[in-house]
C-alpha positions as CSV (number, residue, x, y, z in Angstrom):
1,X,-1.4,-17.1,25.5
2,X,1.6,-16.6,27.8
3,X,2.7,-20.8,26.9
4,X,2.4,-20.1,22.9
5,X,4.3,-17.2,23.8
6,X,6.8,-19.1,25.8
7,X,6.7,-22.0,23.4
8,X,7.6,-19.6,20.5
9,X,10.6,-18.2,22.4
10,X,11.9,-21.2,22.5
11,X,11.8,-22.3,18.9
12,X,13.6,-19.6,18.1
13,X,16.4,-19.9,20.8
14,X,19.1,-21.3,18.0
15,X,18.9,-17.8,16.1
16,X,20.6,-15.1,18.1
17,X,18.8,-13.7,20.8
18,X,18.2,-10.2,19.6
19,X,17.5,-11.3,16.4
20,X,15.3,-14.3,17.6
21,X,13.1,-12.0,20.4
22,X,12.3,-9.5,17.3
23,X,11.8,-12.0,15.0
24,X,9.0,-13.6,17.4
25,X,7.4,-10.2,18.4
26,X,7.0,-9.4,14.5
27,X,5.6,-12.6,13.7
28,X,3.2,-12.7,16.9
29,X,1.5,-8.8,16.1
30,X,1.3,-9.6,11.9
31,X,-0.4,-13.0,12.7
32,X,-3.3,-10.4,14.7
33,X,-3.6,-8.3,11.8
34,X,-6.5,-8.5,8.5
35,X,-4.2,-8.3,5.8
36,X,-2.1,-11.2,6.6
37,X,-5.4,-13.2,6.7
38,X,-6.6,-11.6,3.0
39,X,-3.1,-13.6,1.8
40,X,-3.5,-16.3,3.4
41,X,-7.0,-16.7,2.2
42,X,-6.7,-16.5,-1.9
43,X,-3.3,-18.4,-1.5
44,X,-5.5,-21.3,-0.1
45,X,-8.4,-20.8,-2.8
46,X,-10.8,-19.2,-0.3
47,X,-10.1,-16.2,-1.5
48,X,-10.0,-15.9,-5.5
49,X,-8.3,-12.9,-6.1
50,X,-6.6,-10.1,-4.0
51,X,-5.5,-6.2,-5.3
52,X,-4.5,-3.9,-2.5
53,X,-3.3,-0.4,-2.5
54,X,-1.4,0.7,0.1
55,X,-0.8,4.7,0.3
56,X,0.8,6.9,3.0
57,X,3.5,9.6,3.9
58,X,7.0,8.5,2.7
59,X,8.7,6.5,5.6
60,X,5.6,5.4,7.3
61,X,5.7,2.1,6.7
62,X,3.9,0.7,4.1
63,X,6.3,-1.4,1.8
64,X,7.4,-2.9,5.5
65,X,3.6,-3.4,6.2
66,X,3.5,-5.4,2.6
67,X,6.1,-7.8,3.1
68,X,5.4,-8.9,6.9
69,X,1.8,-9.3,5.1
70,X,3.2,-11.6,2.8
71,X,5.5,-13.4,4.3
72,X,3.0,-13.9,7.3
73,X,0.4,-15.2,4.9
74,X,2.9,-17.6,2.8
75,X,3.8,-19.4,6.2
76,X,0.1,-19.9,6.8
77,X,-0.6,-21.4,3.7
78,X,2.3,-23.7,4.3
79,X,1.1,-25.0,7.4
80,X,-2.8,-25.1,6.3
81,X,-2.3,-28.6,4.5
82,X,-0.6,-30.0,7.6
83,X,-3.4,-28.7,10.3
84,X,-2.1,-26.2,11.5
85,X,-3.7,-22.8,12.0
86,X,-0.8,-20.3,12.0
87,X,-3.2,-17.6,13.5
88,X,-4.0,-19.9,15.9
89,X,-1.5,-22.4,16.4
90,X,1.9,-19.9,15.9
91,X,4.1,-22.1,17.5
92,X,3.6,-25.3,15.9
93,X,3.7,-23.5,12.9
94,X,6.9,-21.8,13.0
95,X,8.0,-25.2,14.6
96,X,7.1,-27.2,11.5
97,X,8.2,-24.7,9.3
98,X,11.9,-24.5,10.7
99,X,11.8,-28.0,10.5
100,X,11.8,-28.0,7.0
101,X,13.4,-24.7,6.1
102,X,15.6,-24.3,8.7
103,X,16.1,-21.1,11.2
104,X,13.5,-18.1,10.4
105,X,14.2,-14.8,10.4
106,X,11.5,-11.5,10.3
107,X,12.2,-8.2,11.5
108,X,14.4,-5.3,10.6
109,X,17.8,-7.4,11.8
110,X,17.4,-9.9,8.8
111,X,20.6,-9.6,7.2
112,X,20.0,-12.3,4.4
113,X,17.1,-13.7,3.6
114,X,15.7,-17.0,5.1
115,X,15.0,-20.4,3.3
116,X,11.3,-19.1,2.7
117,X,12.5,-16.1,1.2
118,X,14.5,-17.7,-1.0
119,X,12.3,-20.7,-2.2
120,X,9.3,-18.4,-1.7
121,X,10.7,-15.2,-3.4
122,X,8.2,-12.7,-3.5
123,X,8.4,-11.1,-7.4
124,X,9.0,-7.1,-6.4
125,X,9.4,-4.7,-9.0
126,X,10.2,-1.1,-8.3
127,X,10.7,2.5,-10.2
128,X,9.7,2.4,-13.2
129,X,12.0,0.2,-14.7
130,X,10.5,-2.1,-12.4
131,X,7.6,-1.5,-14.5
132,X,8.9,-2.5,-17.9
133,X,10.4,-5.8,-16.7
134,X,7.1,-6.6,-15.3
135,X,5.0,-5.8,-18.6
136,X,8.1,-7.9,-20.1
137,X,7.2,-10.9,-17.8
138,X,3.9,-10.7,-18.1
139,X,3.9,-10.8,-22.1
140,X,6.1,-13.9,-20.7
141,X,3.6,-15.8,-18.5
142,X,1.1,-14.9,-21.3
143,X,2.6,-16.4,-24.3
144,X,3.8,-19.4,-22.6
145,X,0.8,-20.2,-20.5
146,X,2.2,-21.7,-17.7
147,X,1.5,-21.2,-14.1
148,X,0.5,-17.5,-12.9
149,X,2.7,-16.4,-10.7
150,X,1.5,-16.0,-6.7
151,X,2.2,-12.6,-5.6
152,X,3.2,-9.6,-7.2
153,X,4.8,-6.7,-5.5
154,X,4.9,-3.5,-7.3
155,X,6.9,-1.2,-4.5
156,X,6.4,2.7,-6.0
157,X,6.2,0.9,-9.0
158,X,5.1,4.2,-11.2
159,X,3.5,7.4,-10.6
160,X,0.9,9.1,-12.8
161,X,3.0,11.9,-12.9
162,X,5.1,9.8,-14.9
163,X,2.9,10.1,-18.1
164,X,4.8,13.7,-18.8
165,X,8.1,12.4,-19.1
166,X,8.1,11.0,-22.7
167,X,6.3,8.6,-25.2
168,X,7.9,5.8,-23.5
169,X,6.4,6.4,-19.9
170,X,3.0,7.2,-21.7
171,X,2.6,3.7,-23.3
172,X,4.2,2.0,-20.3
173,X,1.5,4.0,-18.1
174,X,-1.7,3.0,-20.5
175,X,-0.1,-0.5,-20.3
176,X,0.3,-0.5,-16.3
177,X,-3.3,0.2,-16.0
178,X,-4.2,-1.9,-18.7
179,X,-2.2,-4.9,-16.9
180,X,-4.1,-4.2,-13.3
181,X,-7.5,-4.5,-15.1
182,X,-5.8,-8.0,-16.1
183,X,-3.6,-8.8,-13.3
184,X,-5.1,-12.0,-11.8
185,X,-4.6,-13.7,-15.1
186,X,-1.0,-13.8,-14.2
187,X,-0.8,-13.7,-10.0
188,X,-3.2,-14.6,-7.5
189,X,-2.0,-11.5,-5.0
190,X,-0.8,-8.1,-6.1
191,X,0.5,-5.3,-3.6
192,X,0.6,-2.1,-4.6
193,X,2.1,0.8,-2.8
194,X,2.7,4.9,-3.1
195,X,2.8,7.9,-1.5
196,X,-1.2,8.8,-2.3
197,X,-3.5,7.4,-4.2
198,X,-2.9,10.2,-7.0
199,X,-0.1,8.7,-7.8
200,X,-1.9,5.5,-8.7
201,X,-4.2,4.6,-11.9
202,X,-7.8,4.4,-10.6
203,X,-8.3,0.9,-11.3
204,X,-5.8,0.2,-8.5
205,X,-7.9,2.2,-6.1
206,X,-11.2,1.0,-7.6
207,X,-10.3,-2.7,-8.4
208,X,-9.4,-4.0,-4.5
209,X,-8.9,-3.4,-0.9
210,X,-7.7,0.5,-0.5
211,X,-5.8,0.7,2.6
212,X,-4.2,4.2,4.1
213,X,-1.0,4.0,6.1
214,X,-1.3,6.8,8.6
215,X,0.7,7.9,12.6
216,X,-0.9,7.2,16.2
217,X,0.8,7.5,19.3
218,X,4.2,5.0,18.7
219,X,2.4,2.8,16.3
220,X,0.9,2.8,12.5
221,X,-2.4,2.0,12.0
222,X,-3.2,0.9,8.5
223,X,-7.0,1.5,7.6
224,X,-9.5,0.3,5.3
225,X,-12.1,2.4,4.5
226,X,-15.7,1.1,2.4
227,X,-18.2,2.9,1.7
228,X,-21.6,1.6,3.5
229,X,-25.4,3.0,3.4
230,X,-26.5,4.6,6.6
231,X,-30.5,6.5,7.2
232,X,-29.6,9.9,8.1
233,X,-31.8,11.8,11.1
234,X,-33.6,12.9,7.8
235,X,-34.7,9.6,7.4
236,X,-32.7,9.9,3.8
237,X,-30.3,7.1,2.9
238,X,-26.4,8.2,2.7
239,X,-23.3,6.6,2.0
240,X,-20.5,7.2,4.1
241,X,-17.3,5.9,5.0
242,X,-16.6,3.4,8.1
243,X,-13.5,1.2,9.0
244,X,-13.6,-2.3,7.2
245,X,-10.3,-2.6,9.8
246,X,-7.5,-1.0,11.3
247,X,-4.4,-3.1,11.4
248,X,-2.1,-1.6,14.1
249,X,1.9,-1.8,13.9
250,X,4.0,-0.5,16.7
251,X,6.3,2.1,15.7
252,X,8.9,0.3,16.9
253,X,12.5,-0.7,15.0
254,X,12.2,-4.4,14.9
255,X,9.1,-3.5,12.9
256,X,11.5,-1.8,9.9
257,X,12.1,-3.8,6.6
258,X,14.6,-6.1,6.9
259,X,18.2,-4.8,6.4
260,X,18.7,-7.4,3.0
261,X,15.1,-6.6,1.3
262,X,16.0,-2.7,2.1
263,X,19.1,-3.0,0.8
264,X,17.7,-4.7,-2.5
265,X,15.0,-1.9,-3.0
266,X,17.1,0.7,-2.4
267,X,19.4,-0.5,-5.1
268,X,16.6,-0.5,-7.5
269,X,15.3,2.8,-6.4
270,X,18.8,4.2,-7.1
271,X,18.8,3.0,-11.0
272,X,15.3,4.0,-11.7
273,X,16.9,7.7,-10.7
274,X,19.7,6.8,-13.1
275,X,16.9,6.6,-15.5
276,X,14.8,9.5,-15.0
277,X,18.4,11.5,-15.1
278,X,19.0,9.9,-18.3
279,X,15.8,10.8,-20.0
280,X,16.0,14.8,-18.1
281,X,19.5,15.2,-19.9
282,X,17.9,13.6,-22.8
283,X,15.6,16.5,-22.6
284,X,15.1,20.0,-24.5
285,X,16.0,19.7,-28.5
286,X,15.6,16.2,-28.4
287,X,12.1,16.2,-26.4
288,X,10.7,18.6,-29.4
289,X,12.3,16.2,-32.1
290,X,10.5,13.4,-30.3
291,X,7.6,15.5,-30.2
292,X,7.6,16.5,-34.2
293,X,8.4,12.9,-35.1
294,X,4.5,12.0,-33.5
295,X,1.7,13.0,-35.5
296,X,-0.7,15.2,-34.0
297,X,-3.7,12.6,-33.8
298,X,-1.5,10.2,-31.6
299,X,-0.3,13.0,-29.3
300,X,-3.9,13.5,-29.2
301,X,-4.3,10.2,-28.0
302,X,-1.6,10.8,-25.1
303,X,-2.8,13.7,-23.5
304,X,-3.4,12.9,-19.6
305,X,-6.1,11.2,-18.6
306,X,-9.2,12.5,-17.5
307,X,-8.7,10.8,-14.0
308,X,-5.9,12.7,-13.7
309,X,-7.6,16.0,-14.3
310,X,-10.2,15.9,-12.0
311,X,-8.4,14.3,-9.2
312,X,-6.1,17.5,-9.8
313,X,-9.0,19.9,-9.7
314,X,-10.0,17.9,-6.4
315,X,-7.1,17.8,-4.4
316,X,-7.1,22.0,-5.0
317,X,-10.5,22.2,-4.3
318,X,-10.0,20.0,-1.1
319,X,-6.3,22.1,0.0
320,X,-8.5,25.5,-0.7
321,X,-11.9,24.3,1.7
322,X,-9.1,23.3,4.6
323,X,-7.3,26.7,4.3
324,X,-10.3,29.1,4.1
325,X,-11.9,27.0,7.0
326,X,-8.9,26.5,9.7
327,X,-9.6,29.7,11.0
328,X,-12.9,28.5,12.6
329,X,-13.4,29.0,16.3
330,X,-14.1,25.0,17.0
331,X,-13.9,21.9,14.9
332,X,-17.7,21.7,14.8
333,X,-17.8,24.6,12.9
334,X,-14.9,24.0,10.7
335,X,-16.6,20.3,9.7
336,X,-20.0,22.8,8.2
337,X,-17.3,25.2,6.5
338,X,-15.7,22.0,4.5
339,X,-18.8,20.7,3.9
340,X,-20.3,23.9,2.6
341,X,-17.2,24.4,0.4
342,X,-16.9,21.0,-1.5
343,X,-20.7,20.1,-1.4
344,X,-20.9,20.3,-5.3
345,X,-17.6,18.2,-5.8
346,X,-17.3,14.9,-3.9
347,X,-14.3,14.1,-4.6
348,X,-12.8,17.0,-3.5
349,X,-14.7,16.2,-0.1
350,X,-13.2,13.0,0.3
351,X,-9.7,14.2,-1.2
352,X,-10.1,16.9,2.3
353,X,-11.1,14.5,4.6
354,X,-8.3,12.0,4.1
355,X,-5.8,15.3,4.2
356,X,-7.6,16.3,7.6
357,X,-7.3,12.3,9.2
358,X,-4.0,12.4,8.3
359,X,-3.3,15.7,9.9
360,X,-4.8,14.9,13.1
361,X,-2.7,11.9,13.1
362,X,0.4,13.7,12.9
363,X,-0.7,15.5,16.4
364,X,-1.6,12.5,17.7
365,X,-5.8,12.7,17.3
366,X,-6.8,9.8,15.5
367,X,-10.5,9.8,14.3
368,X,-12.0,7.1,12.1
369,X,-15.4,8.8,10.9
370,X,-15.6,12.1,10.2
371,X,-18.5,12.8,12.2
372,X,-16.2,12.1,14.9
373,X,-14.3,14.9,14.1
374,X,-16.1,17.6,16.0
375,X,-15.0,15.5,19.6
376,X,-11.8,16.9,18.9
377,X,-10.7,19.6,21.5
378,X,-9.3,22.8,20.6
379,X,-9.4,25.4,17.3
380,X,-8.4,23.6,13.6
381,X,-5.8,25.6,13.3
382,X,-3.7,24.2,16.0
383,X,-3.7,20.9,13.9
384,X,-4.1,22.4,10.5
C-alpha cells in the first residue's frame, strides 16, 4: 500500500504540490468507496442500468459525493480495456491516463477542468430550467435515435413542491417523472440529488439505489439502506432495514466540489431563481387568468399527486411521534413510544426513523439499525 501510495505521489509531482497531494488523497478514498464501483460497472456492461438518489441536509455533500463518483468511475472504465484495475492498480491507472490526457486534477482546488472533464463532460442539469433543457434533449436523442447518452446528472433538478407554481411546472413535473420511468433509454447512469426524498417523484426513490447523505465525527457517511427479511424472536418473518453500504468521506476541504464545477452550478442555480422570481411577479391577477383559461376537468387532472399527500400526512405523523415521545426517560423507552405512535402508518415510521438517524448524527451518535438505537446513552431529548 505505502509504494502505490508513493508511486501515486509521484505521478502527480508535475501538478502543483497542494493541488497534486489533494488531488491523490481524493482519488485514493473514492477508489475505496461502492458507488464509484456501481459506475464503473454499467459503464463496462456489467452493470445494465444505474438510478441513484442521493438526499441529505443542504451543504453536506452530496452533489460533491456525485461527481468524485463519476469521475472515479469514468477513469476506471478507461483503464478496464487496457488491464488495468483502477481499484486495484491506482497508479498505473492515473499513469496511463495522464499519459493520454495530460495532468489530472480532483479535489476542491480544480480551477478548470481537466482533459477528462472536458472530453468526458458529464451532462448536469440543474433548477428547473435545468429540467426543461433536459426533456428538450431527450425529445432530441429520442427522435434522432442515436447514441444514449452515458451519464446524466440532475443536481436539485426539481422539487415536488414545484407542481404549485403554475401549469408549466405541472406538466414539466408529470414529464420528469414520466422521463425517470424511461431514463435508461437515453443514459446508461443517472444521479439524482435533493435535500429529502420528498422532494423527489417516487419512481426516483423506488426505481434505483437510495442513498442518504448524513454527519459523523469529521467525515460523511453516505448510506444505502434495503429492505431484507429477518425471523423475529416470535418466530414471525419481518422486513427491516440494514446497510447495503456506507461510503465514508472525510469532512475535509480537499473533499469540496471543485472551485470550476461549483462555480458552473452555482451560476445555474442563480438563473433558475431568476425564474421562479419571474413567475412570483408574474403572480396574482395573472395566476387567476391562467387559472380561468383551464377548464375545470384538466385542473382536475393537475391536482397533486397522491404520493405527495400521503408522504405529507407521513412526515406530520412522523415529526408529531418524535415530539410527544422525546420526553422519555431513556431511549429504550422512546423507541416503544414511536413505535406505538406510527404502528398503523409505515411510512410515517420510516419517515421518523430517518429524522431520528439523522439527528443523532448531528451529535455525533451514528447508529445504522434502529434496534441499535436503544445503546445510545442519555435521555432523547438531549439529541432531539
Amino acid at each position: 500500500m505505502r509504494r502505490a501510495v508513493e508511486s501515486v505521489a509521484f505521478l502527480f509531482a508535475s501538478q502543483k504540490t497542494a493541488v497534486d497531494e489533494k488531488s491523490r488523497e481524493v482519488l485514493l478514498t473514492y477508489a475505496k468507496l461502492n458507488l464509484p464501483h456501481m459506475v464503473a460497472r454499467t459503464l463496462t456492461g456489467s452493470r445494465p442500468f444505474l438510478m441513484a438518489s442521493i438526499v441529505g441536509e443542504l451543504g453536506i455533500g452530496k452533489s460533491s459525493y456525485a461527481y468524485y463518483s463519476l469521475k472515479t468511475g469514468v477513469m476506471a472504465y478507461l483503464c478496464r480495456p487496457h488491464g488495468i484495475n483502477l481499484f486495484k492498480e491506482t497508479d498505473r491507472c492515473v499513469a496511463h491516463l495522464e499519459g493520454i490526457h495530460g495532468n489530472l486534477c480532483m479535489s476542491k482546488y480544480c480551477s478548470k477542468p481537466d482533459a477528462l472533464d472536458r472530453r468526458y463532460a458529464l451532462d448536469i442539469y440543474t433548477g428547473p430550467q435545468g429540467l426543461f433543457s433536459l426533456i428538450e434533449t431527450a425529445a432530441e436523442l429520442a427522435r434522432g435515435g442515436g447514441p444514449k447518452r452515458k451519464i446524466l446528472f440532475l443536481d436539485d433538478i426539481l422539487a415536488r413542491t414545484a407542481f404549485f407554481l403554475g401549469p408549466e411546472y405541472r406538466r414539466a413535473y408529470i414529464a420528469f417523472r414520466e422521463l425517470l420511468r424511461l431514463v435508461r433509454t437515453i443514459g446508461g447512469i443517472a444521479i439524482v440529488t435533493a435535500p429529502t426524498k420528498d422532494y423527489l417523484p417516487p419512481e426516483a426513490v423506488r426505481g434505483g439505489e437510495f442513498i442518504i447523505g448524513s454527519y459523523g465525527m469529521n467525515e460523511r457517511h453516505f448510506v444505502r439502506m434495503h429492505a431484507a427479511k429477518s425471523e423475529g424472536k416470535d418466530g414471525g418473518i419481518y422486513k427491516r432495514l440494514k446497510v447495503k453500504f456506507d461510503d465514508v468521506v472525510p469532512a475535509r476541504a480537499a473533499f469540496g466540489m471543485p472551485k470550476w464545477l461549483e462555480e458552473e452550478v452555482v451560476k445555474r442555480k442563480r438563473a433558475a431563481i431568476a425564474s421562479l422570481a419571474e413567475i412570483v411577479r408574474g403572480g396574482g391577477n395573472a395566476a387567476k387568468e391562467e387559472a380561468a383559461a383551464v377548464p375545470a376537468t384538466a385542473r382536475e387532472e393537475e391536482e397533486p399527486p397522491a404520493e405527495s399527500r400521503r408522504s405529507s400526512r407521513a412526515e406530520t405523523l412522523a415529526k408529531l411521534a418524535i415530539e410527544r415521545c422525546r420526553a422519555a426517560r431513556d431511549f429504550a423507552s422512546f423507541k416503544v413510544c414511536v413505535e406505538a405512535l406510527t404502528r398503523r402508518d409505515r411510512d410515517a415510521f420510516e419517515a421518523a426513523k430517518l429524522k431520528i438517524f439523522a439527528a443523532l448524527s448531528k451529535r455525533g451518535k451514528t447508529v445504522m439499525r434502529w434496534e441499535n438505537i436503544t445503546e445510545v446513552e442519555g435521555p432523547p431529548s438531549a439529541y432531539l
